[in-house]
C-alpha positions in Angstrom: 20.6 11.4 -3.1 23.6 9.1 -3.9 23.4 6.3 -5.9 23.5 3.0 -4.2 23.8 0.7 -7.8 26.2 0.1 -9.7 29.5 0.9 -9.7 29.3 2.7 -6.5 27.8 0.1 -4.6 31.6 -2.2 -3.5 33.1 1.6 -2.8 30.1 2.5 -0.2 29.8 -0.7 1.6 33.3 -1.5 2.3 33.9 1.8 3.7 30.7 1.8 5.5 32.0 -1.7 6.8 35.6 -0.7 7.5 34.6 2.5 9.6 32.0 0.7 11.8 34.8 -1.8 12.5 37.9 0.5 12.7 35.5 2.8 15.4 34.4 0.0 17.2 37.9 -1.6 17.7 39.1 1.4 18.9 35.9 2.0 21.0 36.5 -1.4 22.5 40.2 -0.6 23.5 39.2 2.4 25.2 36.4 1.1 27.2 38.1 -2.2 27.8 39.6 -0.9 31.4 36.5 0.2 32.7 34.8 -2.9 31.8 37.6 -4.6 33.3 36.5 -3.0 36.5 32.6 -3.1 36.5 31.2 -5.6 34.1 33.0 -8.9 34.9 31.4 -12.1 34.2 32.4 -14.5 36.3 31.9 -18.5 35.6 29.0 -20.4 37.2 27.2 -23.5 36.4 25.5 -22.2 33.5 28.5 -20.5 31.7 30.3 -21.7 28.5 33.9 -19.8 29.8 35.8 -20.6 32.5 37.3 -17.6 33.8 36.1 -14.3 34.7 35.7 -12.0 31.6 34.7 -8.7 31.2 31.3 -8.1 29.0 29.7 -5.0 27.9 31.7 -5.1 24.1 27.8 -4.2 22.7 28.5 -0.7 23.7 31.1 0.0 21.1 29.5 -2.2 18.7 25.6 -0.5 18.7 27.8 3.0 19.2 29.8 2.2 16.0 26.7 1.1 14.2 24.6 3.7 14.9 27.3 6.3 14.5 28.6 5.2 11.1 24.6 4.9 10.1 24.1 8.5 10.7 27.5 9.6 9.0 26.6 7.2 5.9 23.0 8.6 5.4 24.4 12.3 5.9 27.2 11.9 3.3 25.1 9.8 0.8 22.3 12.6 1.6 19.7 9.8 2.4 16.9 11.0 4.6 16.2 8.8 7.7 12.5 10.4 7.8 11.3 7.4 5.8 11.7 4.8 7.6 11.4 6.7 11.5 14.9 5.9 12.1 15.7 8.8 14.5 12.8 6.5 16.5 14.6 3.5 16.3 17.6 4.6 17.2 16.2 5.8 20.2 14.7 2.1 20.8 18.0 0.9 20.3 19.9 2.7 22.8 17.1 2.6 25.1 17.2 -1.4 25.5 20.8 -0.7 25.3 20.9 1.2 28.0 18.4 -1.6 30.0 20.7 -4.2 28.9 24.1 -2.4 30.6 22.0 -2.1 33.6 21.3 -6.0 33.6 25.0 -6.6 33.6 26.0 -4.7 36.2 23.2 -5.6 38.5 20.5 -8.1 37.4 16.9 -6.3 36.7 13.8 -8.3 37.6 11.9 -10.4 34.6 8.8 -8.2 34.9 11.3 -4.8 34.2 13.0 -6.1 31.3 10.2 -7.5 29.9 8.4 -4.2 30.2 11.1 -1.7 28.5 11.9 -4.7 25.7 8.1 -4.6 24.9 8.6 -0.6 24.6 11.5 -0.6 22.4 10.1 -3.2 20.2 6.2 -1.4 20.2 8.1 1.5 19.1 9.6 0.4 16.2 7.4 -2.0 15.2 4.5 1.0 15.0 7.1 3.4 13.0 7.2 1.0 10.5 5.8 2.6 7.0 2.0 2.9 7.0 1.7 0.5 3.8 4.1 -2.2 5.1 2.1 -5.6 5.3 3.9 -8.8 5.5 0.4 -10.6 5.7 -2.0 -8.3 3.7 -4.9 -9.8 4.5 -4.3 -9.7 8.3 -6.1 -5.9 9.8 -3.4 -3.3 10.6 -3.5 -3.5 14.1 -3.2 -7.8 13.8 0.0 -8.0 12.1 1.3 -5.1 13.8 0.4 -6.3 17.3 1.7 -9.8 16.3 4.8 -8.2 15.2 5.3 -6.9 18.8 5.1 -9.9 20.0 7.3 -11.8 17.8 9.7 -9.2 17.9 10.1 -9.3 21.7 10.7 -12.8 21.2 13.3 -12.4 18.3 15.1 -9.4 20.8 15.6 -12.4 23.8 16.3 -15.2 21.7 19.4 -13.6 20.3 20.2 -13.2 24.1 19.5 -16.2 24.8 21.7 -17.4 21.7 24.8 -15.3 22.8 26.2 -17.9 25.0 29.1 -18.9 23.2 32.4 -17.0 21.6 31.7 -16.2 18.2 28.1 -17.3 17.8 26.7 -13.9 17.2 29.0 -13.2 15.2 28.7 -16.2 13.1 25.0 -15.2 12.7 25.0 -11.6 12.4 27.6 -11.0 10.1 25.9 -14.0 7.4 22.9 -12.0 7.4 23.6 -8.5 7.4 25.6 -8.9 4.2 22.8 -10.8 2.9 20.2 -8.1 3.9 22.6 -5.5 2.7 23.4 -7.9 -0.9 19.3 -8.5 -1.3 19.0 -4.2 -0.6 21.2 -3.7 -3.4 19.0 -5.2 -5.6 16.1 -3.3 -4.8 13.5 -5.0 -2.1 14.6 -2.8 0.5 14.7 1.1 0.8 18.8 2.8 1.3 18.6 3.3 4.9 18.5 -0.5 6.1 21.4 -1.3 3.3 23.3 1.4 5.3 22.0 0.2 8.6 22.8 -3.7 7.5 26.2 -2.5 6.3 27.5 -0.6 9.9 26.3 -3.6 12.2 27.7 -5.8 9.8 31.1 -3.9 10.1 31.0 -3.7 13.7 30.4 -6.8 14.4 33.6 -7.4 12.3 35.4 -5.6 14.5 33.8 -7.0 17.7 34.5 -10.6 16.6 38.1 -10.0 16.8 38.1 -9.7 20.5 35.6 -12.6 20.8 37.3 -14.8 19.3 38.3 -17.8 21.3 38.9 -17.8 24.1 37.3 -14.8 24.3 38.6 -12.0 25.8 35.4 -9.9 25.9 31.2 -10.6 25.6 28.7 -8.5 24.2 26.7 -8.5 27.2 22.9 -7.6 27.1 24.1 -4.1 26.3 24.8 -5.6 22.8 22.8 -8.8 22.2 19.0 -7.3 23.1 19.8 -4.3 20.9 21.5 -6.5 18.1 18.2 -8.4 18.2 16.1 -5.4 17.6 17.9 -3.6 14.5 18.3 -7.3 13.3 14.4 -8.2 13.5 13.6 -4.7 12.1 15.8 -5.3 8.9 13.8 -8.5 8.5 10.4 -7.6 9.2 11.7 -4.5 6.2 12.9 -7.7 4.2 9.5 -9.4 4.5 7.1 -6.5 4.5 8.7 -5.6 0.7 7.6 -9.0 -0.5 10.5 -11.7 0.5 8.9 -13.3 3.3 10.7 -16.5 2.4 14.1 -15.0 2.9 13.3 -12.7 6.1 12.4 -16.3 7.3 15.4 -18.3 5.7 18.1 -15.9 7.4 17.8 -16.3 11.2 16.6 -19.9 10.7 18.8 -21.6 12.4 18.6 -19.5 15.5 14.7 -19.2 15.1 15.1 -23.0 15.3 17.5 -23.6 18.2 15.8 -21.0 20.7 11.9 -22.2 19.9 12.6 -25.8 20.0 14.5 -25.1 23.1 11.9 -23.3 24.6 8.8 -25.5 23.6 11.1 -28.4 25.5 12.0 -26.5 29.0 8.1 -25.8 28.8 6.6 -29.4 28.5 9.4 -30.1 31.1 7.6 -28.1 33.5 11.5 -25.4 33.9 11.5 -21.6 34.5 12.1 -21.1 31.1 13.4 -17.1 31.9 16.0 -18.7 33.9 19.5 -19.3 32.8 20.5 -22.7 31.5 22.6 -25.3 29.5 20.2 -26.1 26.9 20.4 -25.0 23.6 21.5 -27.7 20.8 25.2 -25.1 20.6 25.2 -25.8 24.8 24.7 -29.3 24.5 27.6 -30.0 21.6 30.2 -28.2 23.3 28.8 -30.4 26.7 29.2 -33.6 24.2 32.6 -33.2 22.7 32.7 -30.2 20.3 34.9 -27.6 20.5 33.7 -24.2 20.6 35.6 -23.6 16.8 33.6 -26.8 15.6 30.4 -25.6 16.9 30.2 -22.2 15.5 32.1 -23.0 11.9 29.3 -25.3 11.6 26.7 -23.0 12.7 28.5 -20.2 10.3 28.4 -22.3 7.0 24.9 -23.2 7.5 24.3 -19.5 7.6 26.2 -19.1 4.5 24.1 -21.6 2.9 20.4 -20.3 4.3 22.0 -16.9 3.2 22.4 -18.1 -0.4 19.1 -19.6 -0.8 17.4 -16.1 0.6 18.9 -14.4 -2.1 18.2 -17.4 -4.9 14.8 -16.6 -3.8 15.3 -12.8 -4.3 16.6 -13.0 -7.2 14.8 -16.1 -9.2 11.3 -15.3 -7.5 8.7 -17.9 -8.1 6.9 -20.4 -5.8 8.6 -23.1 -7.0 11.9 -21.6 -5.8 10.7 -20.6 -2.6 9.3 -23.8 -1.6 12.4 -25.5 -2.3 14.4 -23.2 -0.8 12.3 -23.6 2.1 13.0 -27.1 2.2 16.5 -27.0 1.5 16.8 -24.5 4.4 14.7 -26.5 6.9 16.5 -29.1 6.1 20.1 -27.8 6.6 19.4 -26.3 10.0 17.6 -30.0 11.3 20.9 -31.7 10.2 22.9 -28.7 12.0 20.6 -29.1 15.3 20.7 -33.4 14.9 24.9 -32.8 14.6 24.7 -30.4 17.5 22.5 -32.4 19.4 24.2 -35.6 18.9 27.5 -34.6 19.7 31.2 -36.1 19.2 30.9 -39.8 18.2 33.4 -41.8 20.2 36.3 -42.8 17.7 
């Protein structure tokens, strides 16, 4: 097996991270026709773009990262036995595949909720037989709690993909801090090399996202982002960093929950489309769609800092505050978003 430490460790991840970028760039320009043709999202009420853009750019970027995975773990001679990932995988592209089908033709709530509750079962109950994030829960509590969470974690990364760049601005914060926190030792060479390819294709996606975009992810890449991104975490947390698995995807934890909790004492459909998440409201209020998610990317910066201070300086002490400083952070990001542009 190849070393990951040490001196090898900048060689490995930047070409890990310029493959999975370079394929899915050139993924994206191949497939960009046909998307052209049968996955155009067109404006309505609820939309954050104004003209008709085609989505589906999460098909080059879960191809890319679950290509480059493979090729990394074959050329570093890393078995994927050990963690079940020939099982995930096939999650992946199975709620891949039910997200393409969504964009081209809208799937019931019942449906999608079915096959996301599949994908995530399955790769929550491959998970190492020793993993316990709470070890004094049973097996079968945590794990079924893990389900459920993770189905929620899979939508609200949908439901947080409304706006050009934002997943981007989250994912790419945190898989270099997964991949960063790996290196060090809480978390076994397949998720580093996992981390490391969505990190890079995201990279690459972001460059036709930028705005104003001229391409989405689509469910095709949001629901399957969400599921290799809450089973890095849950890895994070089950080795002992609970703290940082929850410090990471704070902010969107935050944003998506609070929104939900408030459509539900409102008495809305909350699995209906809608205008409002705190990044939804800003951009309503005043902020541009560059203000919005430079904000939301430094505060990931910053929550992605303090996971690995308490990686690497682990005591209570330095979780708590961390913690704090965290929650703190994301409540003055979601009061800015909230509050919107202060007339001059």
């Amino acid at each position: 097996m190849a070393d990951l430490t040490g001196g090898v460790l900048i060689t490995h991840a930047a070409a890990l991270v310029g493959f999975a970028a370079l394929l899915c760039i050139v993924m994206i320009v191949a497939l960009r026709p046909l998307l052209l043709r049968y996955a155009l999202a067109r404006p309505n009420a609820r939309s954050s773009h104004k003209i008709p853009t085609p989505q589906g750019g999460g098909i080059a970027v879960m191809t890319a990262t679950v290509a480059v995975s493979v090729a990394g773990l074959l050329y570093l001679d890393i078995g994927a036995a050990a963690l079940s990932l020939p099982a995930v995988f096939t999650a992946v592209v199975v709620i891949a595949g039910m997200g393409m089908a969504d964009d081209i033709r809208p799937l019931g709530v019942l449906p999608r909720l079915l096959l996301q509750g599949a994908a995530v079962a399955t790769v929550i109950f491959t998970l190492p037989a020793d993993l316990h994030i709470v070890p004094i829960l049973p097996w079968w509590i945590e794990r079924s709690a893990l389900v459920i969470g993770g189905a929620w974690f899979v939508n609200l990364v949908n439901f947080m993909d409304g706006l050009d760049w934002m997943t981007a601005a989250e994912v790419i914060p945190v898989t270099v801090a997964i991949a960063a926190i790996g290196y060090l030792g809480p978390l076994p060479p397949q998720a580093i090399v996992v981390s490391l390819a969505l990190c890079g294709a995201m990279v690459g996606f972001a460059f036709f996202n930028r705005p104003a975009a001229k391409l989405f992810l689509g469910d095709v890449g949001s629901l399957p982002i969400g599921l290799t991104l809450g089973w890095l975490l849950v890895l994070l947390a089950g080795h002992g960093n609970r703290v940082a698995a929850l410090l990471l995807p704070l902010y969107y934890l935050s944003d998506s929950t609070i929104t939900l909790l408030r459509r539900l004492f409102s008495g809305e459909r909350v699995w209906q489309a809608h205008r409002s998440h705190f990044y939804q409201r800003a951009t309503d209020r005043g902020f541009t769609v560059i203000e919005v998610v430079s904000r939301v990317f430094i505060v990931n910066l910053a929550l992605a800092a303090l996971a690995f201070l308490t990686v690497t300086m682990p005591s209570r002490t330095t979780e708590s505050a961390a913690l704090i400083a965290g929650i703190l952070l994301v409540a003055w990001l979601l009061w800015t978003l909230s509050r919107g542009r202060v007339p001059q």
